[in-house]
N, C-alpha and C positions, 0 to 999 in steps of 0.2 A: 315387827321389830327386826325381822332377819332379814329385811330389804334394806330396813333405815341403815344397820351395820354395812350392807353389803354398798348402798349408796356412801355413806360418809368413808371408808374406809377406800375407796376412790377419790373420792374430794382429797380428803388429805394426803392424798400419794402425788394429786394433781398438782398438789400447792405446797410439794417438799415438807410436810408436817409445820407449816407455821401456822395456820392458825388454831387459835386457840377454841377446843372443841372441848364442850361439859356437854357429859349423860347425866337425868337425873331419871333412875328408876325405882318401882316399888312392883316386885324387888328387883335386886340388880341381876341381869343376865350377864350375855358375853362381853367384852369391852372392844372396843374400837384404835388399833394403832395409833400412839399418839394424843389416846384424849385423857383426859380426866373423868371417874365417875363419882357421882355422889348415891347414895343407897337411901330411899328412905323408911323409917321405921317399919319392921312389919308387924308391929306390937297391934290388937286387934281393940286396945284403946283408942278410939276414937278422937277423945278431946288430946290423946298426948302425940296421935298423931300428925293432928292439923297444928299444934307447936314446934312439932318436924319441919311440917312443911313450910308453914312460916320462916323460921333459921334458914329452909334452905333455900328460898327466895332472895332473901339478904344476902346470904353466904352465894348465890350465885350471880347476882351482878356487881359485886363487890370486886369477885373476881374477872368482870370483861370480857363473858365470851364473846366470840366473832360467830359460833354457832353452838346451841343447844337442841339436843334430843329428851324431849319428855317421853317416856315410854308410854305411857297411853292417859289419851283426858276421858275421865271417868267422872267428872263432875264438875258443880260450876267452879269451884277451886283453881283445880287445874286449869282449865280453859281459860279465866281470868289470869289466871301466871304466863299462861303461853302467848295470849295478846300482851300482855305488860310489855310481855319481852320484844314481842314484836314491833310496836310501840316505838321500842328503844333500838329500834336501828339491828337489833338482831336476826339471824336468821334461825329460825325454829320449824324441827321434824319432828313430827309425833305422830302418834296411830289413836284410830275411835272409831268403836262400831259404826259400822253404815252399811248398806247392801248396794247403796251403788254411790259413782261420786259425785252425781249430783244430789244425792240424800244428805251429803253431807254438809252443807248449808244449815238445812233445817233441824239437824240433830243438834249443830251449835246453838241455834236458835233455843230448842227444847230445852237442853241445858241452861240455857238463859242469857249468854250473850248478846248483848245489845243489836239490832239487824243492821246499824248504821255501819258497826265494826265486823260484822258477819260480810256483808257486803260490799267490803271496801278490797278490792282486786291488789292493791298496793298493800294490805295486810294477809289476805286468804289469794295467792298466789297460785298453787298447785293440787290439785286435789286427784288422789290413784284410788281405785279399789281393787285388790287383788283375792282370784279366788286358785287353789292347787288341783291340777289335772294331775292324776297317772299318769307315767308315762309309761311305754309298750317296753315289755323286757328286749333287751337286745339279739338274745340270745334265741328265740321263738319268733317274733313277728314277723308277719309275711307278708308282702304288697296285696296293697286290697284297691278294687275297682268302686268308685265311689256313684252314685247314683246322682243323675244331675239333682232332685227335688232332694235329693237329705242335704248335696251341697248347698243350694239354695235357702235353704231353709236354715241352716246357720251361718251364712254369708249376710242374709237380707240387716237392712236394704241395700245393701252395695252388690254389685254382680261382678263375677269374675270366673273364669273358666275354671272346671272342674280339675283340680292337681292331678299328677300321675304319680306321685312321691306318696300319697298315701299307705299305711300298714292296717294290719287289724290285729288283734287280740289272740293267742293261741293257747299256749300254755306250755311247762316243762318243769322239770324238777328246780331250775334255777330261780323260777318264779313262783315253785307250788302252783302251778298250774292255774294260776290266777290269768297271765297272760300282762300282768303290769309288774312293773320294777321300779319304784326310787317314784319322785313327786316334780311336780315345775308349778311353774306361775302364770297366768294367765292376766292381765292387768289391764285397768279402765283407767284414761292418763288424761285429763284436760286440765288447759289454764282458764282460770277467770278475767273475763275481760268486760268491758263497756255494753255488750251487746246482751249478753249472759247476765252482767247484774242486772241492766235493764228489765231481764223478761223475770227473773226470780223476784225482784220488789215488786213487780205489778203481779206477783200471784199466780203467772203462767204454769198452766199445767203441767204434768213432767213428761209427759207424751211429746208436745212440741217444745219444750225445754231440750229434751233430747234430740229432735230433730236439727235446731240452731247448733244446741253443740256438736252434734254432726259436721254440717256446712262448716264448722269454725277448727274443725281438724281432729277434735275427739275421737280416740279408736275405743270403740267397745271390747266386753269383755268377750262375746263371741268371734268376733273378730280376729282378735288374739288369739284364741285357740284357735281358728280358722289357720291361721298360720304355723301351728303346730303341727296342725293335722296334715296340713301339704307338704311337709319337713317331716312326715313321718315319726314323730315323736309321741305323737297320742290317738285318739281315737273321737271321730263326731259322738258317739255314744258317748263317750267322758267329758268333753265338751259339754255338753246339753244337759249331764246330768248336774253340774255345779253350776251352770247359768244360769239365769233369770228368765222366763218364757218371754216378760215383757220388753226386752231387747227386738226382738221382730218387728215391733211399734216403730 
């Protein structure tokens, strides 16, 4: 949710605050320049919450947005609100467990989303996974010489010469001697297109699923940090520790 913010609160600087942007969260966090939120109940009745939700279905295409934020699809409810909306010409950002972004297909699936609407690249447009690296306190890190096989080895399958911009970890009172300061983002970014649905309705494994998404321009989550780490900002040991091993695949 603190990307969704930090994404739409560019959009709408980009477009002079005219369009008309609704949050709908449960619950509500920070709000967005410009938009409207709606809250919804956090009474841990159930049946009075799903009449929440309901009202706030009506109550939000009533009013026309041009873009809506569901703060996270947590069941088939939601998911269903957030294709309705889509549906309708809207443009809709939300977050949902997944461990990587091509997981997230079949997590709509599981929830129960029909695969005809899972699969339709003119509704499921964008799909990110984001995971937080450390970053090296400013104040202690020191250039560190990196080892072609550890570069390798969080590069793969891409090759690229070993950076010289790398740090490592030390430690000092400004960090408690941890040797990290403050968090960043490391992010898995593909669009769904023709080739991609193709291989997910016939059942493609996610090994060579990943591999197509590769060729088709997809940067992985090691990847990313890959570039951090060249930029001196983190560490392959922090990298590595919040990746997924099956990235190397």
């Amino acid at each position: 949710t603190t990307t969704l913010r930090v994404v739409l609160n560019r959009r709408m600087a980009e477009t002079n605050y005219r369009l008309n942007c609704l949050l709908i969260e449960d619950p509500p966090e920070g709000g967005i320049i410009g938009a409207r939120q709606i809250g919804i109940s956090a009474s841990h009745d159930e049946e009075m919450r799903e009449r929440v939700f309901m009202e706030i279905q009506r109550s939000a295409l009533r009013l026309d947005p041009d873009i809506i934020m569901l703060g996270e699809i947590r069941d088939m409810q939601t998911a269903s609100f957030a294709y309705k909306l889509a549906l309708t010409g809207r443009q809709v950002y939300t977050t949902i467990h997944a461990y990587s972004a091509l997981a997230i297909p079949q997590r709509l699936r599981d929830i129960g989303i029909q695969p005809y609407l899972v699969y339709d690249h003119n509704l499921l447009r964008g799909l990110i996974t984001q995971r937080l690296v450390r970053t090296l306190c400013p104040h202690c890190k020191v250039p560190h010489e990196i080892a072609e096989d550890d570069w390798q080895s969080l590069t793969r399958p891409w090759s690229s010469p070993v950076p010289t911009g790398a740090h490592k970890a030390v430690g000092c009172l400004e960090c408690r001697d941890t040797g990290y300061r403050g968090r960043a983002g490391v992010y898995e970014i593909m669009q769904l297109n023709d080739n991609i649905k193709t291989l997910i309705t016939e059942g493609t494994d996610l090994v060579a699923l990943r591999r197509q998404a590769f060729k088709e321009g997809m940067r992985s989550l090691r990847l990313s940090g890959a570039q951090k780490v060249a930029a001196g900002l983190t560490t392959i040991e922090e990298v590595l520790r919040v990746t997924p091993q099956s990235e190397q695949k």
